[in-house]
DSSP file (Angstrom, degrees, kcal/mol; ACC not computed):
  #  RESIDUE AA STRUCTURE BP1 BP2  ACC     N-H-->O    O-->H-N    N-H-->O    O-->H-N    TCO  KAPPA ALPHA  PHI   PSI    X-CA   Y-CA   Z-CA
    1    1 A X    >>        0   0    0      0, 0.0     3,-1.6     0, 0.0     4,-0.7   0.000 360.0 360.0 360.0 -40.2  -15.6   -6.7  102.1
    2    2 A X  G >4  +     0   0    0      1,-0.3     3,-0.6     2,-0.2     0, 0.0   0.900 360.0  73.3 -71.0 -33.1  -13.9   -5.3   98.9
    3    3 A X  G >4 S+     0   0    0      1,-0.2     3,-0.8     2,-0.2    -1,-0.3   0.507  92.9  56.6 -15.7 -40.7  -12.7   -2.3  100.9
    4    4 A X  G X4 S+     0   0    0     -3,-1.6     3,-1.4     1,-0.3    -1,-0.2   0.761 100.1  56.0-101.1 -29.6  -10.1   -4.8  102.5
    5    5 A X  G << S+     0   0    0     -4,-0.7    -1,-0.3    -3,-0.6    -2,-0.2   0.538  99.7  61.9 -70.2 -18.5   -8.8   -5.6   99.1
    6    6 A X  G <  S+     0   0    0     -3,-0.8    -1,-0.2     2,-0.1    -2,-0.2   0.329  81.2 113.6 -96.0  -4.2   -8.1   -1.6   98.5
    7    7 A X    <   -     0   0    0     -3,-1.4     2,-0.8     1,-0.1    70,-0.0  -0.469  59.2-153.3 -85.7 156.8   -5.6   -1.5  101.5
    8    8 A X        +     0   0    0     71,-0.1     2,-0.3    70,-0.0    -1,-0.1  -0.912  48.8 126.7-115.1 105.1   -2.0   -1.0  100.8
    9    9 A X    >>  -     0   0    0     -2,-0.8     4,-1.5     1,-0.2     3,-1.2  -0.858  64.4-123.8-165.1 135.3   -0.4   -2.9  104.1
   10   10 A X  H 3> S+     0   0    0     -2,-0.3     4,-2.1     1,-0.3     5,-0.2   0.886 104.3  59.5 -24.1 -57.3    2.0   -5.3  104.3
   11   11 A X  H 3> S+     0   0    0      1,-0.2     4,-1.1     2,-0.2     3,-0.4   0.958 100.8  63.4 -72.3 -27.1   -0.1   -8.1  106.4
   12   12 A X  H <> S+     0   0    0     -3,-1.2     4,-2.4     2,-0.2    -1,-0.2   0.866 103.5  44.0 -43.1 -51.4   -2.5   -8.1  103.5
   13   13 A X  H  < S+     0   0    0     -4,-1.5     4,-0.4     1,-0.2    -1,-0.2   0.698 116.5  48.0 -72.7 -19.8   -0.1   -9.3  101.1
   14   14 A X  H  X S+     0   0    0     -4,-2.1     4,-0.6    -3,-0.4    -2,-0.2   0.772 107.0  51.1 -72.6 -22.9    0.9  -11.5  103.4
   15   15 A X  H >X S+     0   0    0     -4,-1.1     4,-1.8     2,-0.2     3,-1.2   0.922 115.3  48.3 -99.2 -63.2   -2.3  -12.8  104.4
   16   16 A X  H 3X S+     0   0    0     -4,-2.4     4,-1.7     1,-0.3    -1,-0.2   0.684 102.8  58.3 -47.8 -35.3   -3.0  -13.3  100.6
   17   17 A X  H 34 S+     0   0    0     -4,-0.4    -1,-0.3    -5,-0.2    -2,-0.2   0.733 108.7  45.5 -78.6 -21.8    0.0  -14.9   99.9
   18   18 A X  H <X S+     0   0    0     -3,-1.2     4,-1.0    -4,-0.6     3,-0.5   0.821 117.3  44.6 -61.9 -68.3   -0.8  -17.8  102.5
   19   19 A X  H  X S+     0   0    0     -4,-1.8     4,-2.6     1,-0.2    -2,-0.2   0.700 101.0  63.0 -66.0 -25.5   -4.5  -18.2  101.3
   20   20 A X  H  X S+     0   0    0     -4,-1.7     4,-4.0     2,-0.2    -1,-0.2   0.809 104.5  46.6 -75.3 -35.4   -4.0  -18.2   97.6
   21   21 A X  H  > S+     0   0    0     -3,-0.5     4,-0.9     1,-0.3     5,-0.2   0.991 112.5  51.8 -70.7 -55.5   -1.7  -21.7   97.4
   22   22 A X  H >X S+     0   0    0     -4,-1.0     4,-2.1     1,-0.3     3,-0.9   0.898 115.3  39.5 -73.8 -31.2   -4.1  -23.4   99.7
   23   23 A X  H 3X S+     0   0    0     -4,-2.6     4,-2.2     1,-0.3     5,-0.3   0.992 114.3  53.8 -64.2 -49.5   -7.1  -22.3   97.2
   24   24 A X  H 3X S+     0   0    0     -4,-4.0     4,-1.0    37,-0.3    -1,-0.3   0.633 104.6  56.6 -34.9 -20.9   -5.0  -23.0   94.5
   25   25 A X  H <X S+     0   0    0     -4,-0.9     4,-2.4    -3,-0.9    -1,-0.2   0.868 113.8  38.1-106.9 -65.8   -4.4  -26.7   96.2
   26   26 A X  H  X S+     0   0    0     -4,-2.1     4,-2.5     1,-0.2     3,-0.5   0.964 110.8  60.0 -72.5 -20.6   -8.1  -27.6   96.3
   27   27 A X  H  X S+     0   0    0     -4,-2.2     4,-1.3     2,-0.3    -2,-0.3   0.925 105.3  52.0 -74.7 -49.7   -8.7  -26.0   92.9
   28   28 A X  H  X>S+     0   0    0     -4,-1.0     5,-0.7    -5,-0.3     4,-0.6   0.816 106.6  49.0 -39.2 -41.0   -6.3  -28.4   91.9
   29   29 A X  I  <>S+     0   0    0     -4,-2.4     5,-1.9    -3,-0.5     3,-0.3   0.826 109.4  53.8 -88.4 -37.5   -8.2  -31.3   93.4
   30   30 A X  I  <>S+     0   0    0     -4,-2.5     5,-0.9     1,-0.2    -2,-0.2   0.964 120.1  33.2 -80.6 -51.9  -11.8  -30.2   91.8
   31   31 A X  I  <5S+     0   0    0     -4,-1.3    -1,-0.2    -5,-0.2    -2,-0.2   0.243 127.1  30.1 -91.1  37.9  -10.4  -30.1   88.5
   32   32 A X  I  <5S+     0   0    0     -4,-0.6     3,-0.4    -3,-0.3     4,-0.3   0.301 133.9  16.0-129.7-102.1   -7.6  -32.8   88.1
   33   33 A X  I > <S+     0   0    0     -5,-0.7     3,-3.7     1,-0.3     4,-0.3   0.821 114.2  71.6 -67.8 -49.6   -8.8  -35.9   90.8
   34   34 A X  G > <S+     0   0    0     -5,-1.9     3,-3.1     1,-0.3     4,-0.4   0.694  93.8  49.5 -64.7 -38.9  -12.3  -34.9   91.2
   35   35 A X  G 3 <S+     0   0    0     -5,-0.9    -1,-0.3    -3,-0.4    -2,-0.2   0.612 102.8  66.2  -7.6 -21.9  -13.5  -35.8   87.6
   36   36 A X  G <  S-     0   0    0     -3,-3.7    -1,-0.3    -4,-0.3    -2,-0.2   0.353 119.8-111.7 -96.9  -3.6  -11.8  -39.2   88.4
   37   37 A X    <   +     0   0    0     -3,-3.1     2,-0.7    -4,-0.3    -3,-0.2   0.903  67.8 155.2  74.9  12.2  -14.6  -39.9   91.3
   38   38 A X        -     0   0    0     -4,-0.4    -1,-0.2    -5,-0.2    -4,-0.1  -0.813  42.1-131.3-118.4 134.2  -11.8  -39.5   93.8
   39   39 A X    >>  -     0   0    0     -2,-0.7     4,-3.4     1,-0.1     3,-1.3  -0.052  16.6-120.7 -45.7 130.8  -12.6  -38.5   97.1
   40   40 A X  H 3> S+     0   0    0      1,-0.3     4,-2.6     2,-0.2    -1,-0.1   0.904 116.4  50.3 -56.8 -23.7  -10.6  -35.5   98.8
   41   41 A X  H 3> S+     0   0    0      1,-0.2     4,-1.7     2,-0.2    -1,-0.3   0.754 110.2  49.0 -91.7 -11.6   -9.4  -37.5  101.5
   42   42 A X  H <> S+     0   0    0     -3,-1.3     4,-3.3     2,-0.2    -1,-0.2   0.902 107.2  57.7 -75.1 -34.1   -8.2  -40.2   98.9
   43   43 A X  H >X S+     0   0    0     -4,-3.4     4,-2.2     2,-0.2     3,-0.6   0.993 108.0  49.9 -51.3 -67.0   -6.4  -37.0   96.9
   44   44 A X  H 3X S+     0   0    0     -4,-2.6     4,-3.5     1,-0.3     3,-0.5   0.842 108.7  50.6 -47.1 -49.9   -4.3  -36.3  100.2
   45   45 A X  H 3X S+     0   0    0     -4,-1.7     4,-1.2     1,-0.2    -1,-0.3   0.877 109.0  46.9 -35.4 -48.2   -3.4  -39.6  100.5
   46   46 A X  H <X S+     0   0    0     -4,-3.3     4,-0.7    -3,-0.6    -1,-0.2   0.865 115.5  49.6 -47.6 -51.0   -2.2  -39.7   96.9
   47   47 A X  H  < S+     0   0    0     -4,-2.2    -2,-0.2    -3,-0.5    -3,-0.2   0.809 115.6  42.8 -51.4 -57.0   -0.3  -36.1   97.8
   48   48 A X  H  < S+     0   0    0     -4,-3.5    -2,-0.2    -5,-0.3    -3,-0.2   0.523 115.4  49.7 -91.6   3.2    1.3  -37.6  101.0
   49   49 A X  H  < S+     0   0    0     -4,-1.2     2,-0.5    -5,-0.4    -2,-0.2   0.615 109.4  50.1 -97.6 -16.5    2.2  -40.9   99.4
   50   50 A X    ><  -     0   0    0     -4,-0.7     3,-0.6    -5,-0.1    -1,-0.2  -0.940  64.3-178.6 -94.7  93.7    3.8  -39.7   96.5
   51   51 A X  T >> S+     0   0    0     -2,-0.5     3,-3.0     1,-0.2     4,-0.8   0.849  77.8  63.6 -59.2 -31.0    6.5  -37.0   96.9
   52   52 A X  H 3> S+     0   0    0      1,-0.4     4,-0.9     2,-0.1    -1,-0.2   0.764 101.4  53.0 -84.4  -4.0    7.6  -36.2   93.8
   53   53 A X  H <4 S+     0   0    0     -3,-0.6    -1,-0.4     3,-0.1     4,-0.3   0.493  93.3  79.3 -98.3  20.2    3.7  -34.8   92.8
   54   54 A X  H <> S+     0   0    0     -3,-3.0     4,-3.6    44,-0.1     5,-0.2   0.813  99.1  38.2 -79.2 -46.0    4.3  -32.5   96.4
   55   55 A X  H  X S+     0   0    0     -4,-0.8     4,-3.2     2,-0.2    -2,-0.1   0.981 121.1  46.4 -57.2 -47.2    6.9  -29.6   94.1
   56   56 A X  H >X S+     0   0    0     -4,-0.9     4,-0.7     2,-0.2     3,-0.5   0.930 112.8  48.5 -76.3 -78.5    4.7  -29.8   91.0
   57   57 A X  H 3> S+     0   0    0      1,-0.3     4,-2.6    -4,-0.3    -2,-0.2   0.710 117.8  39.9 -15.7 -73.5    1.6  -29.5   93.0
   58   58 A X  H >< S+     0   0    0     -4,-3.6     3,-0.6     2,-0.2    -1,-0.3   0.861 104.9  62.1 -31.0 -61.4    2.8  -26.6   94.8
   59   59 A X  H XX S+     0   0    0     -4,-3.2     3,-2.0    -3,-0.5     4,-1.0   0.904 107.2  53.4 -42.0 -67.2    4.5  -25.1   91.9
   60   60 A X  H >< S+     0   0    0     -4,-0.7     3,-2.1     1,-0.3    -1,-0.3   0.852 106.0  51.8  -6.0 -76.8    0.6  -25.0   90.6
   61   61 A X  T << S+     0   0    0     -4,-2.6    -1,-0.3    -3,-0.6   -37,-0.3   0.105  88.6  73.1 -77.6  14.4   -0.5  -23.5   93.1
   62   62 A X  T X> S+     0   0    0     -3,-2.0     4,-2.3     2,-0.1     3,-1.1   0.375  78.5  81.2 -89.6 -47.4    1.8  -20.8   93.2
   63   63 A X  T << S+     0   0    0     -3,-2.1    -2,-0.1    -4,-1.0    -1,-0.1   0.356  85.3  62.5 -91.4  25.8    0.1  -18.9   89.9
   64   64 A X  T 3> S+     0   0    0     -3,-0.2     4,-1.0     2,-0.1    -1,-0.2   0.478 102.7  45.5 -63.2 -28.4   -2.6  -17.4   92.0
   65   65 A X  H <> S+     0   0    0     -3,-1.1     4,-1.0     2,-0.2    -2,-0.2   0.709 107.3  63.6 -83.0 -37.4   -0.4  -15.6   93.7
   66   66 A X  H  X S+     0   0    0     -4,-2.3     4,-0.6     1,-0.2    -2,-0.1   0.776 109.3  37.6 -22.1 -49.7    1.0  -14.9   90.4
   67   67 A X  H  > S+     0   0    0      2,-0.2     4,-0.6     1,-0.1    -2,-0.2   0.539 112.7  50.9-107.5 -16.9   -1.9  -13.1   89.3
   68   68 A X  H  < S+     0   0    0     -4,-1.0     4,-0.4     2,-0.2     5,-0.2   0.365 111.3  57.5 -83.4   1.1   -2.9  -11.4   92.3
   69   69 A X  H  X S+     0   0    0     -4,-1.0     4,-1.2     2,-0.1    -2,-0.2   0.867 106.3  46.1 -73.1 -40.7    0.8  -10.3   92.1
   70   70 A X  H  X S+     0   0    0     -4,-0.6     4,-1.4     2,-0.2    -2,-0.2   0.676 110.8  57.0 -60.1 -41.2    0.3   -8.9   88.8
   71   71 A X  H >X S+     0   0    0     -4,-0.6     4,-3.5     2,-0.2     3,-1.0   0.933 107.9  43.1 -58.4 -79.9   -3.0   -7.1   90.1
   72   72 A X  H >> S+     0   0    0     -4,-0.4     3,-4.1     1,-0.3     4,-1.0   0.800 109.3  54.3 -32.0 -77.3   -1.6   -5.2   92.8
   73   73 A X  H >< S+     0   0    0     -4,-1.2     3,-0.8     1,-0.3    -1,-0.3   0.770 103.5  57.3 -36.5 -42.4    1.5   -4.1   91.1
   74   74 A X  H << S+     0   0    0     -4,-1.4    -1,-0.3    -3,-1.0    -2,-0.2   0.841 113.6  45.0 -57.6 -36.2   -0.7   -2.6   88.2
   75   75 A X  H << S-     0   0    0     -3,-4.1    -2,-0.2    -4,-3.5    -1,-0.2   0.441 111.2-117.2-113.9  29.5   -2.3   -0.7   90.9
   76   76 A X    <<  +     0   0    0     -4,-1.0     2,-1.2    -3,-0.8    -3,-0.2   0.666  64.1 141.1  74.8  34.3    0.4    0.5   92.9
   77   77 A X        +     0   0    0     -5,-0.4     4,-0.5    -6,-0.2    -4,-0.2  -0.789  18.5 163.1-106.7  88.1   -0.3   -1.1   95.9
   78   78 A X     >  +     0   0    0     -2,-1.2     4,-1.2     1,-0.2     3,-0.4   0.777  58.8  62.4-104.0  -5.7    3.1   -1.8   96.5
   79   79 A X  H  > S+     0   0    0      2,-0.2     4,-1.5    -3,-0.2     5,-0.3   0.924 115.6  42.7 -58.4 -50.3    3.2   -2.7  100.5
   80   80 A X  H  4 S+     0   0    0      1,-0.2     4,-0.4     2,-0.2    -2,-0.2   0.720 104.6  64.4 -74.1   1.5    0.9   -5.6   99.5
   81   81 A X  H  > S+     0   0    0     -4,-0.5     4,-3.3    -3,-0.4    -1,-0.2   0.748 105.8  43.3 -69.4 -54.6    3.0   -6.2   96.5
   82   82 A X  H  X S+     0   0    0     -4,-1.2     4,-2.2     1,-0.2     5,-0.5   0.999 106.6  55.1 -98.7 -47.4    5.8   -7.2   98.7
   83   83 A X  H  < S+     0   0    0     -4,-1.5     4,-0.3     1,-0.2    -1,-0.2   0.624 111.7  52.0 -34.3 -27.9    4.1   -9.4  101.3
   84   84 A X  H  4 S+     0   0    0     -4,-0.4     4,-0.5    -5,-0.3    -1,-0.2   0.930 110.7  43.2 -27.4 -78.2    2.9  -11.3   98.3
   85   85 A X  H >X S+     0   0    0     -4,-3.3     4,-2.9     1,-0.2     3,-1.0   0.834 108.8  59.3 -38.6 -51.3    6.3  -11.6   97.0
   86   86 A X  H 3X S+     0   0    0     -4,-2.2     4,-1.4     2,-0.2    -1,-0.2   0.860 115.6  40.8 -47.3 -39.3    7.9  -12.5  100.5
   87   87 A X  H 34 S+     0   0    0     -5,-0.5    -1,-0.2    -4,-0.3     4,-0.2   0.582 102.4  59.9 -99.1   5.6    5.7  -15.1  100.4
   88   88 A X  H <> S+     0   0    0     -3,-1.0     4,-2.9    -4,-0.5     3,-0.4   0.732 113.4  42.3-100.3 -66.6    5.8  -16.3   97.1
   89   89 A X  H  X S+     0   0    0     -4,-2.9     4,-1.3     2,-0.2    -2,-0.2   0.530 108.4  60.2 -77.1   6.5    9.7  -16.9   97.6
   90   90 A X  H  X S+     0   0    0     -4,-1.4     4,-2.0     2,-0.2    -1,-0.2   0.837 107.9  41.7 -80.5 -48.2    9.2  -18.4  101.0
   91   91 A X  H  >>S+     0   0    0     -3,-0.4     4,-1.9    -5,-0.2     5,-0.6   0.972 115.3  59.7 -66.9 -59.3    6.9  -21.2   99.3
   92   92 A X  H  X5S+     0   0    0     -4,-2.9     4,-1.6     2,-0.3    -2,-0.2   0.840 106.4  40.7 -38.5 -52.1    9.8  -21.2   96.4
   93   93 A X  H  X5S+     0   0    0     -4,-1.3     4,-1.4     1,-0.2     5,-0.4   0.992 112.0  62.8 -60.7 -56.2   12.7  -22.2   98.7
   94   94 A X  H  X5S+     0   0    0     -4,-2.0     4,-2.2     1,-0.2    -2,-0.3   0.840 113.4  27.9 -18.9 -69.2   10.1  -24.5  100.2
   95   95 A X  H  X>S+     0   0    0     -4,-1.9     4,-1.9     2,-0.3     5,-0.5   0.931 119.0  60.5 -74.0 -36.3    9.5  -26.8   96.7
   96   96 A X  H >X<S+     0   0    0     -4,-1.6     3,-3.6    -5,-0.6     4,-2.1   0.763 113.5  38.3 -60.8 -68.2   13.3  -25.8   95.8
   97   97 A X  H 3X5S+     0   0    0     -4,-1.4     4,-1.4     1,-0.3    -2,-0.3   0.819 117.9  47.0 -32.0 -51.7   14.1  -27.8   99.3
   98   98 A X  H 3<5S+     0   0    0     -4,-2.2    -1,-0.3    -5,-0.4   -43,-0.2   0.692 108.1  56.3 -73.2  -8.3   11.6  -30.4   98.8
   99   99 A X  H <<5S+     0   0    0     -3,-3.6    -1,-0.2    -4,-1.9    -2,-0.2   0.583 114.6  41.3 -73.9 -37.0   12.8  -31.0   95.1
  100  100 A X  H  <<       0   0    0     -4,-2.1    -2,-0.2    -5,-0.5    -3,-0.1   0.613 360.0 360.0-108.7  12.4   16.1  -31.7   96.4
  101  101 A X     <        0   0    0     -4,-1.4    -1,-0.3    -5,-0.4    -3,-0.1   0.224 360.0 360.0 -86.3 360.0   14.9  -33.8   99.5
């Protein structure tokens, strides 16, 4: 399993760069609502009924990919470096567009 984590290839970083926001997303939801008692399916409501907490949210979730950006790049793994990155400014335009929606 860790093996997969040692490749240097493009779809890795991408692959990573997809999963990290969405862990980030519930990791956001265990420490923020759940303390509150609130049920995940109440959090999404909360998420899709309020817009303006959709950018910030994201934005959160965004510094996992931060820090596995920072990893790689310290160990030269630079094809997964940039499928991170791509996909780090893909989610960026994203929030910038939904900031100004």
């Amino acid at each position: 399993m860790f093996k997969l984590f040692k490749q240097d290839k493009l779809a890795l970083g991408i692959v990573l760069g997809l999963l990290l926001p969405v862990i980030g997303f519930f990791l956001f939801y265990v420490c923020m609502f759940m303390p509150r008692h609130t049920s995940f399916a109440e959090y999404l409501l909360i998420f899709k009924n309020n817009k303006n907490m959709i950018p910030k949210v994201a934005s959160v979730c965004l510094i996992l990919n931060g820090f596995i950006f920072y990893f790689y790049t310290q160990s030269r793994r630079d094809l997964t470096t940039k499928g991170i990155f791509l996909v780090t400014m893909l989610y960026a335009v994203a929030i910038l567009l939904l900031k100004i929606l």
